[in-house]
C-alpha positions as CSV (number, residue, x, y, z in Angstrom):
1,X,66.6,42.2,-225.8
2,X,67.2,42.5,-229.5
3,X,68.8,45.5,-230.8
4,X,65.5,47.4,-232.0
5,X,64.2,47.8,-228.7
6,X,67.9,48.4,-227.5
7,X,67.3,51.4,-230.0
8,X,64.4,52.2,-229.3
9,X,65.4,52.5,-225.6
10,X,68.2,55.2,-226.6
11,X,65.5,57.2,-229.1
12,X,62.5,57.3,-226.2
13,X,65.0,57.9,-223.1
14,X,68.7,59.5,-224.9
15,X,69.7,60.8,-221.6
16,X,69.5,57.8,-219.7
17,X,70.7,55.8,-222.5
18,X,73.9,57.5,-222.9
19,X,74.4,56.9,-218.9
20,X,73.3,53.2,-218.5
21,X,74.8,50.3,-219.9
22,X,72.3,48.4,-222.1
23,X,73.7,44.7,-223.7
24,X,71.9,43.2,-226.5
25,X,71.8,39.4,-226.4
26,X,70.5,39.2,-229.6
27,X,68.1,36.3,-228.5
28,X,64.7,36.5,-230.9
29,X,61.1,36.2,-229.1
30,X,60.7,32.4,-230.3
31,X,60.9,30.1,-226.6
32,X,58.0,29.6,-224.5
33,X,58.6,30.6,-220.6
34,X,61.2,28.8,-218.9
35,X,62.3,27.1,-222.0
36,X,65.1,25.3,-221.0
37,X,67.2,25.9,-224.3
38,X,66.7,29.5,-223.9
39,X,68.2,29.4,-220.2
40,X,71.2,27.4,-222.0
41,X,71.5,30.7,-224.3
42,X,70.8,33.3,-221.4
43,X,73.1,31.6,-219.3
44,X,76.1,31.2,-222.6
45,X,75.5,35.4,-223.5
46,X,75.5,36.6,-220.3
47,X,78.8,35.1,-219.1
48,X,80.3,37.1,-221.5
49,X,79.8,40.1,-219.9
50,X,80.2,38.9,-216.1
């Protein structure tokens, strides 16, 4: 998710927005399906936050 739908999330839904916790990963739309480089970069992000 990049942060303009992260933001448009919290203008089309604000209640549930404010309750939920939504991470940005800040990965841009540019790798085909099951690219392997963008598992690399999933996998990288997401350890971060578990």
């Amino acid at each position: 998710m990049e942060d303009e739908q992260r933001k448009k999330i919290g203008e089309l839904f604000p209640k549930e927005y404010l309750k939920k916790r939504i991470i940005s990963l800040d990965i841009p739309d540019i790798y085909d399906f099951n690219d392997e480089k963008l598992k690399k970069e999933l996998i990288d992000k997401v350890k971060r936050y578990y």
